[in-house]
N, C-alpha and C positions, 0 to 999 in steps of 0.2 A: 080064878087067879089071874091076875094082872103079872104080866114081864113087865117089869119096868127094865130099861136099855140102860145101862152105864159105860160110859164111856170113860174108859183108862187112861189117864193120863199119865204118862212118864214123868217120873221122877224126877226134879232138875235141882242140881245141888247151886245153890247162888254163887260159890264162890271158884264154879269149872267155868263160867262164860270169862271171870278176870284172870286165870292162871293157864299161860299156857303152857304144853306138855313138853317134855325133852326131845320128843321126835321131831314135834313143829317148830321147835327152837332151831336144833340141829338140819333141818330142812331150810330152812328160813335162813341162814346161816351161808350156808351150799348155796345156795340162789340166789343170794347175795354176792358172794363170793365169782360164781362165774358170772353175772350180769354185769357187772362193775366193770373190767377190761370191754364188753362189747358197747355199753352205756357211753361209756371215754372213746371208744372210735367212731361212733356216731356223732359224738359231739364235734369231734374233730374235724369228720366229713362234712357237716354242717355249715362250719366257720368258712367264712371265704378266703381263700389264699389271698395272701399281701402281696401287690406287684413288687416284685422283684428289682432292689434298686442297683443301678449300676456300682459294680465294685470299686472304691477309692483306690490309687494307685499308692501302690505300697510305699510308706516314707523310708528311706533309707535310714537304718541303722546307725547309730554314731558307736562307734567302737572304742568302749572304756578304757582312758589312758590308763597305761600300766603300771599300777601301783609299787611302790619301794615296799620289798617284804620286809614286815615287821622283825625286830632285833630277835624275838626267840627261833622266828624260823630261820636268819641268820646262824642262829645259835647250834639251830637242829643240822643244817647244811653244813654248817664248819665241822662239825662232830663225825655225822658221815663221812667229809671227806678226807680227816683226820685214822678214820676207820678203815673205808674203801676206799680212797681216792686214787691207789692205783689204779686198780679195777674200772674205774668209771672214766668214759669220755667226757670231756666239754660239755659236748649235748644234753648226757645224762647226768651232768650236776646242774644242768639250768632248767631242767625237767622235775629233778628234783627240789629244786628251790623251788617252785610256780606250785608242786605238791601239797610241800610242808606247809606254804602260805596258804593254800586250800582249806586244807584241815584245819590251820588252824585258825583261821575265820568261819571254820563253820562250829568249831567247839566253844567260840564265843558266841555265833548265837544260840547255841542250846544253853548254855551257861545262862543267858538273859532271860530265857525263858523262865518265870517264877510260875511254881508249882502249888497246890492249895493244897492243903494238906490231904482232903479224901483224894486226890489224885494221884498221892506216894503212896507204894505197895507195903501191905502189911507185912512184915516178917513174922513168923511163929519160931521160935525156937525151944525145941524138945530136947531135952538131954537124958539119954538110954536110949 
């Protein structure tokens, strides 16, 4: 009687060498994840610093003439003082004037600001 030797070959399914598993996804993933910050400081270190150019000297500020508050914040101030104006110093109705005109130059630029409509909030309204 002859042995003849066979030699087993493992089973290989063709289509485990293209799919990879969850674990090595999820691993792969991870190592990714912390390599990437150490990746980006090597590069950094790499790069040569730029010489450093001498700082321009600062141009002096022109300080915006002081606009005439618009008639409604007039309007708002006259009312207050109509209201408080015992109450309130000098100071603090010129403090209050310089306010009203604040706000209300910043309610016009939100006012100007035009909105698209997916950007306006849904309302739901449930009744019970």
């Amino acid at each position: 009687m002859s042995v003849m030797k066979r030699t087993m070959r493992p089973k290989t399914d063709p289509h485990s060498s293209k799919q990879t598993s969850r674990r090595n996804f999820a691993k792969s993933v991870a190592t990714t994840l912390i390599a990437a910050p150490l990746a980006a400081r090597m590069a950094r270190a790499q790069t040569p610093a730029k010489p450093k150019e001498a700082p321009a000297p600062p141009t002096p500020q022109q300080t915006p003439a002081p606009q005439k508050p618009s008639p409604l914040a007039e309007a708002y101030v006259e009312a207050a003082r109509l209201r408080f104006g015992e109450h309130l110093k000098p100071e603090q109705m010129e403090q209050l004037k310089k306010d009203m005109e604040g706000n209300i130059r910043a309610a016009d630029r939100l006012r100007a600001v035009k909105l698209k409509n997916g950007y306006e909030p849904d309302f739901i309204f449930n009744a019970g």
